[in-house]
N, C-alpha and C positions, 0 to 999 in steps of 0.2 A: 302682746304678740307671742304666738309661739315658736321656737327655738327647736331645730333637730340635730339630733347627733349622725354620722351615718349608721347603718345599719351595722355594723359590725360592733359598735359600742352600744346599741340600746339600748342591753341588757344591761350595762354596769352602774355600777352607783357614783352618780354626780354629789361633788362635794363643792361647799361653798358657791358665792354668784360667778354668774356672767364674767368675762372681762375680756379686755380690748386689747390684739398685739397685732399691729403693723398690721394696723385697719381692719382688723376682722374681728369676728366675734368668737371667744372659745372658752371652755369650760371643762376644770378640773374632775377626774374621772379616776376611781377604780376598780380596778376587777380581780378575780382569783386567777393568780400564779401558774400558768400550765406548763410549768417544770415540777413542781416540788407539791408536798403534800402537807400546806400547814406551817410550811415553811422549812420542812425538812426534803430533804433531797433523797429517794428510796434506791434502794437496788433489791429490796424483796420484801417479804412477809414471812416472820418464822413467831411460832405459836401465837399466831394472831395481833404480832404486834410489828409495827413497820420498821425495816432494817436500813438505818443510814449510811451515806457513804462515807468512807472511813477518811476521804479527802473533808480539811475543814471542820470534824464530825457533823457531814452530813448537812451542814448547813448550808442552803441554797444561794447561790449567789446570783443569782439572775432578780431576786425580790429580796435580799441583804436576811432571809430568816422571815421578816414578815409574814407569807403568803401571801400579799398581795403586790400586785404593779398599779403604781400611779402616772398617768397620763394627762395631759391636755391634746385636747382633741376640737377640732372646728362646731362650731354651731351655725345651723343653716336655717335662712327663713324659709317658710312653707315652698317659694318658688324657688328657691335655689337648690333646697332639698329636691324637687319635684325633676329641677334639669339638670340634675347631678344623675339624679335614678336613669333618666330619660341616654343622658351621654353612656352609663352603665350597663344599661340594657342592649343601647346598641351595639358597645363592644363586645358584650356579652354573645351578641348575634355574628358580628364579623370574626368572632373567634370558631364558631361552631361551625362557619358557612369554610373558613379554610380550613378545619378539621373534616370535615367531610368530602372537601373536595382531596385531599389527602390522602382519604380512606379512599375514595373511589379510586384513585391512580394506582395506590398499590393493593389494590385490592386484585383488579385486572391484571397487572407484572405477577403478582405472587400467586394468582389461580395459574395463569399459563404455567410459572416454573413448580407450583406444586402437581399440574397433572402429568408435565412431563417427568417427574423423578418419582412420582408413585405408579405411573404405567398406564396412565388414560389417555384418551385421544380427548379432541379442543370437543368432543359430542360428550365428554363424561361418560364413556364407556371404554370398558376392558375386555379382553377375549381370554376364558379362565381353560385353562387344560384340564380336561375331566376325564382322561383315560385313566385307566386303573395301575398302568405300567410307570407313574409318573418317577418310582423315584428311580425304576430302571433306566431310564431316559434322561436325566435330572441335566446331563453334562449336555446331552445331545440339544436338548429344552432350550439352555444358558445358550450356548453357542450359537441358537436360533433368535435370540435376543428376550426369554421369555426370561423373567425376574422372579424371585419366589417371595412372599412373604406371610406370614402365618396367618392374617387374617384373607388373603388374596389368591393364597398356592401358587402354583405358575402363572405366572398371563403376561398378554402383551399388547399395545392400546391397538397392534393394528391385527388384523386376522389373516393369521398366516395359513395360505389353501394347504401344504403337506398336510396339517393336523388338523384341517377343516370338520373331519366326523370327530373331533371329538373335544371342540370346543362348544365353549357356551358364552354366551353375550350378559357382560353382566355390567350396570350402570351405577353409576358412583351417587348419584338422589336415592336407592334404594338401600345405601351402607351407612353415608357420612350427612354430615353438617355443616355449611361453611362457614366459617368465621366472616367477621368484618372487616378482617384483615386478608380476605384469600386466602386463608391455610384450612382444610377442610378436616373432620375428625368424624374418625371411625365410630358407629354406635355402639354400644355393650355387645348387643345383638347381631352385627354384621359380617362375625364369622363363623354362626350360626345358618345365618342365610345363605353363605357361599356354598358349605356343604351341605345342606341340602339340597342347595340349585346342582351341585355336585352330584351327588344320589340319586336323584328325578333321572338323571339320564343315561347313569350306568346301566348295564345287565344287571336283573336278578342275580345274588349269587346262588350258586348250586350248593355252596357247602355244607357240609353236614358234620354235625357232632360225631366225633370217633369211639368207641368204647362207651364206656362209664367210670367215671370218678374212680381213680386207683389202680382200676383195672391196668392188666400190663397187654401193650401190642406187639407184636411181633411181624417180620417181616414186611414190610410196608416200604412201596418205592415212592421219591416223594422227589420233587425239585425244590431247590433254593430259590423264591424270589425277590429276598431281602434280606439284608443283613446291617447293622448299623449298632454301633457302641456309646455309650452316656455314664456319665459319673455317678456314681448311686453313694450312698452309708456306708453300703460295704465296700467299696472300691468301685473299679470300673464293669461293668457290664455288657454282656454283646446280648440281642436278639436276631434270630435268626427263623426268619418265615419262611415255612415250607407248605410247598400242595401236593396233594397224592396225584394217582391217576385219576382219580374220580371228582378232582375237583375240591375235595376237602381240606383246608386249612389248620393247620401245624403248627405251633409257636415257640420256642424254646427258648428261657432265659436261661443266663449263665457268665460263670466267669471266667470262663475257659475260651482259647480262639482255636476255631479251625478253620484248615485252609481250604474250604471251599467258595467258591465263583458263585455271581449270579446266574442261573440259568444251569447251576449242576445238578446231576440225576445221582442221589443216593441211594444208597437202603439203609432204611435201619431196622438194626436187627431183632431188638426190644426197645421199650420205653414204659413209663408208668403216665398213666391220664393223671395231671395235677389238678386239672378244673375245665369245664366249660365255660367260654365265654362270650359276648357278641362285642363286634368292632366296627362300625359303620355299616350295622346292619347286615356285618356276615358270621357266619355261624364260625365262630378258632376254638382248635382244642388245644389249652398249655399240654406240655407233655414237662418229663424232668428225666433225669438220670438216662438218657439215650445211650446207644450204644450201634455205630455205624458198622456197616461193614463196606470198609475200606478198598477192597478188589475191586 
């Protein structure tokens, strides 16, 4: 007759017969050590040769240095074996069936508290601010309850009619993924897609490149409609966006602060064109070494 080990032993090497403890059947078994390597106990590899641990030197005490563990282990006849697998498979099953009824419970608790703290309504849609004045408005936004976040910009899951023209409806199947647990994640791609669902619906811009490269400007009225500071290599930084009369955009980086507002009307009285550039598909000309006239 034949004799099974369970599965977990198949692979090891039976030594010596059969033999009988408190009415069963069982047989002597070893296998390799999966603590140690040989019998030695590592903590690295240097020039190719295994490094022991300095407790013992190294020697493993779970298999006494041998590399091997020895076992007795049951031996099953054909049907025992067969409703041992049979009891195993079932548990195997009653384990998966509360694992997933698990997964579905917080599955549904964890989608509702993730679209409420990421800004979606129970339809998986957001309402995204796509005016151009967003960061003039930014506090005005907040206080309106609209959330910013870099892959999201302003929005807010319900559609607030004040800013009706100038929202846009954008849904959470077209950004993210949901996990199996209810937490849903952003694709590479899905802060790409917001601003261009962004861009679709602004105005054309009018701007136009000022000068040419180097050239110096003179005289030029412009308004302030951004300003904002960031930590660079060289220290701290301010940019400060400006538009002429005609619509044309202004950029000036630096390390200097001045006290102008948003929404102030300048002159400057010279400047040098440092570069052309484009910014969400509007035409900026960097400027450098500005010089206001203050009156």
């Amino acid at each position: 007759m034949e004799y099974y080990t369970a599965k977990s032993y198949q692979s090891a090497e039976r030594i010596g017969e059969p033999f009988e403890k408190n009415e069963k059947l069982y047989i002597k078994i070893r296998e390799k050590c999966d603590r140690c390597v040989k019998g030695v106990y590592a903590v690295g590899v240097e020039n190719g040769h295994i490094k022991p641990h300095p407790c013992y030197n190294g020697v493993c005490l779970k298999c006494n240095g041998t590399g091997w563990l020895y076992k007795e282990v049951r031996l099953y006849t054909e049907e025992e074996y067969n409703k041992m697998e049979e009891a195993n498979e079932r548990a195997k099953q009653r384990k998966a069936e509360a694992l997933e009824a698990k997964m579905k419970a917080e599955f549904t608790n964890n989608k509702v508290k993730w679209l409420e703290e990421n800004g979606f309504n129970e339809d998986e849609i957001t309402y995204v601010y796509a005016g151009a004045d967003s960061y003039q408005i930014k506090d005005e936004l907040k206080d309106a309850g609209f959330r910013f976040s870099g892959t999201l910009k302003w929005h807010k899951a319900t559609r607030d009619e004040k800013y009706a023209n100038n929202l846009i409806e954008v849904k959470l199947d077209d950004l993210a993924q949901w996990s199996a647990w209810g937490k849903a994640f952003f694709n590479p791609e899905a802060k790409s897609i917001v601003e261009k669902k962004i861009a679709e619906v602004q105005p054309e811009s009018t701007s136009e490149w000022v000068g040419e490269v180097d050239d110096k400007i003179k005289d030029i009225k412009v308004q302030l409609l951004r300003k904002y500071s960031y930590d660079s290599r060289y220290g701290m930084s301010t940019v400060y966006n400006f538009q002429t009369e005609n619509g044309d955009l202004l950029v000036w980086f630096t390390a200097s602060i001045k006290n102008f507002e948003i929404g102030d009307w300048i002159k400057i009285k010279y400047a040098t064109v440092k570069e052309h550039s484009e910014y969400k598909n509007q035409k900026q000309t960097i400027i450098k070494n500005p010089r206001f006239d203050i009156n």
